[in-house]
C-alpha positions in Angstrom: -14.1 15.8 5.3 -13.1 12.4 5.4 -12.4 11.2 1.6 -11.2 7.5 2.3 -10.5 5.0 4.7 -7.7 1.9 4.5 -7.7 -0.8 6.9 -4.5 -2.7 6.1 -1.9 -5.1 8.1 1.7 -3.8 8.1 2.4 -5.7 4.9 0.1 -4.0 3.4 -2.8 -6.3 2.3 -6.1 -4.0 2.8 -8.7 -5.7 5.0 -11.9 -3.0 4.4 -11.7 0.5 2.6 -14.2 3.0 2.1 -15.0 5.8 -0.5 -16.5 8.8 0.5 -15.4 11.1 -2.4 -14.6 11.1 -5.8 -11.3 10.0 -5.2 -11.1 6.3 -6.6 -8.1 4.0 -5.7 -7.1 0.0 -6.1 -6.9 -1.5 -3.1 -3.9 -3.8 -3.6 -2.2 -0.4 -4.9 -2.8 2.2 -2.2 -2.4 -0.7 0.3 0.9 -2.1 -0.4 1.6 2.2 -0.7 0.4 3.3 2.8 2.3 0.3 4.3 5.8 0.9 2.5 5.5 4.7 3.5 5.3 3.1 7.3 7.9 0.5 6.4 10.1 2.7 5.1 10.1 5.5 8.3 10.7 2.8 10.6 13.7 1.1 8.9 15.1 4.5 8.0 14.6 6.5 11.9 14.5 3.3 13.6 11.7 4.3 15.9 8.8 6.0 16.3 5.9 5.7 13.5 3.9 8.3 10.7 1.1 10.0 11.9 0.5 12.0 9.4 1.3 13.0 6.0 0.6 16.3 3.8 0.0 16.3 0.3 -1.9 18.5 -1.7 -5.3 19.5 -0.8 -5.0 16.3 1.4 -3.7 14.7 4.2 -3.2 10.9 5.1 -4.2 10.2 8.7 -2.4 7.1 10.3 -3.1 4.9 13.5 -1.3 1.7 14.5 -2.7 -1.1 16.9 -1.5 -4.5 16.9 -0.8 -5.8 13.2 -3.1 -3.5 12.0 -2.6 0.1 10.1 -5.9 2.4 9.9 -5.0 5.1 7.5 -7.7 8.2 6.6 -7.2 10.6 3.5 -9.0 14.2 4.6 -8.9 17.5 3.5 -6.2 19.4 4.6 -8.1 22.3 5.7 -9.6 19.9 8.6 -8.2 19.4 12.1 -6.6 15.6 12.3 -6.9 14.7 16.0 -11.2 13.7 15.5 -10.8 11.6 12.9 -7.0 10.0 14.8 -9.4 9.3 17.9 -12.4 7.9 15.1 -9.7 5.8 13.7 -8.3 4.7 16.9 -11.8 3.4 18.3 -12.5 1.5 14.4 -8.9 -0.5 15.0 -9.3 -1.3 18.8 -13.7 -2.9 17.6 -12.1 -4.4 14.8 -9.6 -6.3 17.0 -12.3 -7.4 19.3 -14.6 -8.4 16.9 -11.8 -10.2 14.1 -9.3 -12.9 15.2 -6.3 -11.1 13.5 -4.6 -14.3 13.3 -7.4 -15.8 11.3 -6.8 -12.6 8.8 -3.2 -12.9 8.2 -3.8 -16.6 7.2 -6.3 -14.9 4.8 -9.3 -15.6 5.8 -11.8 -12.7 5.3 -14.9 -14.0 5.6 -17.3 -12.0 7.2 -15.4 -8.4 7.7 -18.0 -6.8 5.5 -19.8 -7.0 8.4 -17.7 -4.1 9.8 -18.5 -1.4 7.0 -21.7 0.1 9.0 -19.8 0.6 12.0 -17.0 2.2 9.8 -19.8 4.8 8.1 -21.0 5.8 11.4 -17.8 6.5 12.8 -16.5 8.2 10.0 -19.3 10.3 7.8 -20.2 13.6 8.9 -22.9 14.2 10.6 -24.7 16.0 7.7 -24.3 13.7 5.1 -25.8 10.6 8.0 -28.7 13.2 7.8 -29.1 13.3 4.4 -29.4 9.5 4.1 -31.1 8.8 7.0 -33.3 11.5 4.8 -33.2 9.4 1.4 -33.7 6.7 3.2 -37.1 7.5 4.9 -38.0 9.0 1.5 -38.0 5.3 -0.1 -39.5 3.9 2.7 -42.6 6.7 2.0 -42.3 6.2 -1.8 -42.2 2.8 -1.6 -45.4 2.4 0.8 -47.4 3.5 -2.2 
C-alpha cells in the first residue's frame, strides 16, 4: 500500500504531498530529506540516480523527470515497479499541465488542482471503493 507521496524539485522544495496512512511528516522536512538523499548519490557515484530505498517495514519509491523528483513511501512487502510506472505518468501530467519555470520562481498557485488526479492514480482500488461508497451514502443521507 501506498503510505505517502512527495512531489518535490531537486532542491527539495515540495510542490504537493499526500497522506494515505498514519504516517505524518513536515513537508519542508521530508522534502529537503528526499532531495539530499538524491543529491548526495549523484555527487558521491557521479552518475546514475536512486530508485529505491529500503527501510523498515517501508520502502521510498523515486522517479525523476525534468526538475522534478516524485518520491512514494510503500510497504515493503509490495512490488515497486506499479507504483514507479503510477509515479512516472503523475510527473510526466504534472509537467504538461504546470509551467515548471513558473514553480521554481515560486509560484504555486493553483497545483491543488492536481490532488484528484494524484488519489486516482495512487489509492488502491478498494479503498476508491469504499469512498466512492461513503460518498453515495451522504448523497442518500443527505436527500432526506
Amino acid at each position: 500500500m501506498i503510505q505517502n507521496f512527495f512531489l518535490l524539485n531537486k532542491s527539495g522544495m515540495c510542490y504537493l504531498s499526500r497522506n494515505y496512512s498514519a504516517l505524518e511528516f513536515d513537508e519542508a522536512l521530508i522534502g529537503g530529506f528526499l532531495a539530499a538523499i538524491e543529491s548526495f548519490g549523484t555527487k558521491v557515484f557521479k552518475e546514475g540516480t536512486i530508485s529505491e530505498i529500503d527501510y523498515g517495514n517501508f520502502k521510498f519509491v523515486y522517479t525523476y523527470e525534468k526538475e522534478l523528483i516524485a518520491v512514494a513511501i510503500v510497504d515493503d512487502n509490495i512490488d515497486t515497479e506499479p507504483v514507479r510506472k503510477g509515479l512516472s505518468e503523475l510527473i510526466h501530467e504534472f509537467i504538461r499541465a504546470y509551467n515548471i519555470e513558473r514553480l521554481a520562481e515560486g509560484n504555486l498557485s493553483g497545483l491543488e488542482d492536481f490532488i484528484p488526479y494524484i488519489d486516482m492514480k495512487l489509492q488502491s482500488p478498494k479503498k476508491k471503493e469504499k469512498e466512492d461508497l461513503v460518498s453515495k451514502m451522504d448523497k442518500w443521507v443527505d436527500s432526506f
